[in-house]
N, C-alpha and C positions, 0 to 999 in steps of 0.2 A: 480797478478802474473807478473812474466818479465821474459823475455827467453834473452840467449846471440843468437849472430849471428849463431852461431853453432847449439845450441840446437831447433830453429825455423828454420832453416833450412831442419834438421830434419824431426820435428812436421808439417810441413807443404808439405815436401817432393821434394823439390827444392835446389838445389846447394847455399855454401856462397857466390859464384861466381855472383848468380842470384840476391839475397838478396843486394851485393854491388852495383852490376849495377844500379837495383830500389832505392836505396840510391842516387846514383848519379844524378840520369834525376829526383829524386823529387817526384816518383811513392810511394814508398814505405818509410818514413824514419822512422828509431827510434825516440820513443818518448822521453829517453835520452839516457846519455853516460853517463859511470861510470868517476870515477877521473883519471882513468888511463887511459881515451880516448875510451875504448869500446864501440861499439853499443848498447844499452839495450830497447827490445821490449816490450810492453806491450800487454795486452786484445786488446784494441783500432786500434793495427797494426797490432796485428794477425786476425782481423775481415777484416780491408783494405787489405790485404795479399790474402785471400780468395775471396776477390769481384776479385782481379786481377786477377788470376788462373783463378778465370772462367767464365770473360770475356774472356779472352787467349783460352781458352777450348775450348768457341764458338767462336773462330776467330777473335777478334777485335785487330786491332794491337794499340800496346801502345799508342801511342800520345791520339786513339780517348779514350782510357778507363780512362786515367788521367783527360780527359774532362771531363768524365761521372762521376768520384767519386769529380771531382773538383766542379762540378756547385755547386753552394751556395742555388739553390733554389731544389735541389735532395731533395727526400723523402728515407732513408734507405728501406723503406717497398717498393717506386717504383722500387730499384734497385730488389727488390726480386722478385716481380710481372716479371719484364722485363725477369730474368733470367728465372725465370720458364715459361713461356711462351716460349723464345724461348728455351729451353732445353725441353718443348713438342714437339716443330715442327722437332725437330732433332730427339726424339726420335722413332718419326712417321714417315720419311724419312730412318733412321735407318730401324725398321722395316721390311718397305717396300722394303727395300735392302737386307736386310736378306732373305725377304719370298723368295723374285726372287731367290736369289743365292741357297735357300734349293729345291725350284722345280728343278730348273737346276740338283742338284747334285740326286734329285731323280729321275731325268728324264735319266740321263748319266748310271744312278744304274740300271735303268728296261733297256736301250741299245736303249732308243728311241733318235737315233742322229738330232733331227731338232730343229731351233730354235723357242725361245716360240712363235713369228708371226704363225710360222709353224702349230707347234702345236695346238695353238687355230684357225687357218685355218681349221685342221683335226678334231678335238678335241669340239670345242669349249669350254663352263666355263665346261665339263667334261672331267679333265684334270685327264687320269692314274696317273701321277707322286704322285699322291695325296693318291691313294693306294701301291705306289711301297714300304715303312718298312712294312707295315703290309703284305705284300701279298709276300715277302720273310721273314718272320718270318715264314711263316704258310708251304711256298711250296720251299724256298730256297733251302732243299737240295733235292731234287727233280729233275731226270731226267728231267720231263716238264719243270720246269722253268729255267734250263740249255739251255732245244732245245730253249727254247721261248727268251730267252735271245739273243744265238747267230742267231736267225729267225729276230728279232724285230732290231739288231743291222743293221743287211746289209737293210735296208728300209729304201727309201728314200718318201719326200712327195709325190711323184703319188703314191707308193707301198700302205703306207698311205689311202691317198684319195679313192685307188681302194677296198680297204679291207673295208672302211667306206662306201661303196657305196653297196656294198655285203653286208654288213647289216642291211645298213638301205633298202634295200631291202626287207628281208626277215621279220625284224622287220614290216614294210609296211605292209604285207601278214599275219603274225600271227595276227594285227591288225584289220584286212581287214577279217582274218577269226572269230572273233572275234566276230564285229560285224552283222556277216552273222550270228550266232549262231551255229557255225559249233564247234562241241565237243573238248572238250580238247583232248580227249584221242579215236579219230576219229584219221581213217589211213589218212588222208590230213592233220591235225595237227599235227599228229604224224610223217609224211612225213619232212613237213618243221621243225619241230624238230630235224630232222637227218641231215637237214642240214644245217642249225647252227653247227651242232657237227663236219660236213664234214668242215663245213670254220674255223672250231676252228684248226681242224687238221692242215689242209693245210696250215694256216698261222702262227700258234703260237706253239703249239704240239701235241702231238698225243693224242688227246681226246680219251679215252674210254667210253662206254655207262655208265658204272660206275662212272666214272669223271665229265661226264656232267650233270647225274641225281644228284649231288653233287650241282654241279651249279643252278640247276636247284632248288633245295630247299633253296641255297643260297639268290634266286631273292626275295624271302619272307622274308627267318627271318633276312636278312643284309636290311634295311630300305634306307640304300644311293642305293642299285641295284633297290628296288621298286620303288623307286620317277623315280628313270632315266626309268622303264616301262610306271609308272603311270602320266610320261609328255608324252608320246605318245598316249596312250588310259586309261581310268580310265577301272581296272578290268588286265589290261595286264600282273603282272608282277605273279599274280597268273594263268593266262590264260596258258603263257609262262614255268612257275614252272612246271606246270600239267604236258602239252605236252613234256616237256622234259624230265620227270619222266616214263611217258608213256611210251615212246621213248623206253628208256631204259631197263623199264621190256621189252619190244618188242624187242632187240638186244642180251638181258642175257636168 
């Protein structure tokens, strides 16, 4: 097959403009010219076409790529190899930029203003942003997740820090009561149960006994709430489910 200057400019998605330039510096040239002087391309130069693209792609500025498709001793299979190699490392950087930029924008979504330092300062690798589509699919048009939105927005890292210390607090204690063997559904478990519900209010929205005992069955049948108990004490995240269920009938 043979394309004119036009038509591979085209098929390959690049200006004639471009196609003449790489004609001139020796990058790209047809393999012949018709009798009336036209450029005519072939298989051969639409394959060299594509190695330049995407070198260009990944950055290399011309001189060094005419180098690289000029050595005499190139392998067409090492130009492939090289390419895909690095066009994994780009797409792995890629990636990695993506993820950032999608935490951020899930982070700006739940109204937590700090940056990721911040965050995993407060936070550490359990990062809410990570639940903020799923947990406005479910409570979005919700009163709560309005207050908790405009609560969570004006919070800066001490506000933060002081709310994570309040429960790991109490987390601490349910633990603690725990291993004391002291009942789930005992007025002292059932105590610090209320108030978990009390700092849920205070800082995020208006938990009712109902809302919490919600949470509270959450801690079991969502698997990412249990691991985050069951790295504190093995047994907690059902210990915790209990006592907040308790709780609750005890408040209804």
């Amino acid at each position: 097959m043979s394309w004119t200057v036009g038509e591979l400019a085209r098929l390959a998605g690049v200006t004639v403009r471009t196609l003449h330039h790489y004609d001139r510096i020796g990058l790209v040239r047809p393999s012949e010219r018709t009798s009336a002087g036209y450029r005519s391309y072939d298989a051969r130069d639409l394959d060299r076409l594509q190695q330049v693209l995407l070198y260009r792609e990944l950055g290399f500025p011309l001189e060094e790529v005419a180098t690289l498709l000029d050595d005499p001793d190139a392998d067409p299979a090492a130009h492939l190899r090289r390419q895909h190699r690095l066009l994994r490392d780009r797409l792995e950087r890629t990636s990695a930029m993506v993820a950032a930029v999608e935490k951020e924008m899930e982070a700006r979504q739940m109204g937590i203003s700090l940056t990721p330092e911040e965050r995993f300062e407060v936070f550490g690798d359990w990062l809410p942003e990570e639940y903020a589509g799923e947990a406005e699919e479910r409570w979005g048009d919700t009163e709560a997740w309005a207050q908790s939105q405009r609560r969570t927005a004006a919070m800066s890292k001490e506000d933060w820090l002081r709310v994570k210390a309040e429960s790991d607090d109490v987390e601490r204690r349910f633990a603690a009561a725990l291993a004391g063997g002291v009942p789930a559904d005992s007025v002292a478990a059932m105590d610090l149960a209320e108030e978990h519900r009390q700092q849920i209010s205070r800082h995020f929205y208006d938990c009712s006994p109902e809302v919490h005992g919600g949470l509270g069955r959450m801690y079991v049948e969502d698997e990412r709430f249990t691991a985050y108990y069951e790295r504190i004490a093995p047994g907690l995240a059902q210990y915790v489910s209990s006592a907040v269920q308790a709780n609750a009938a005890r408040q209804g």
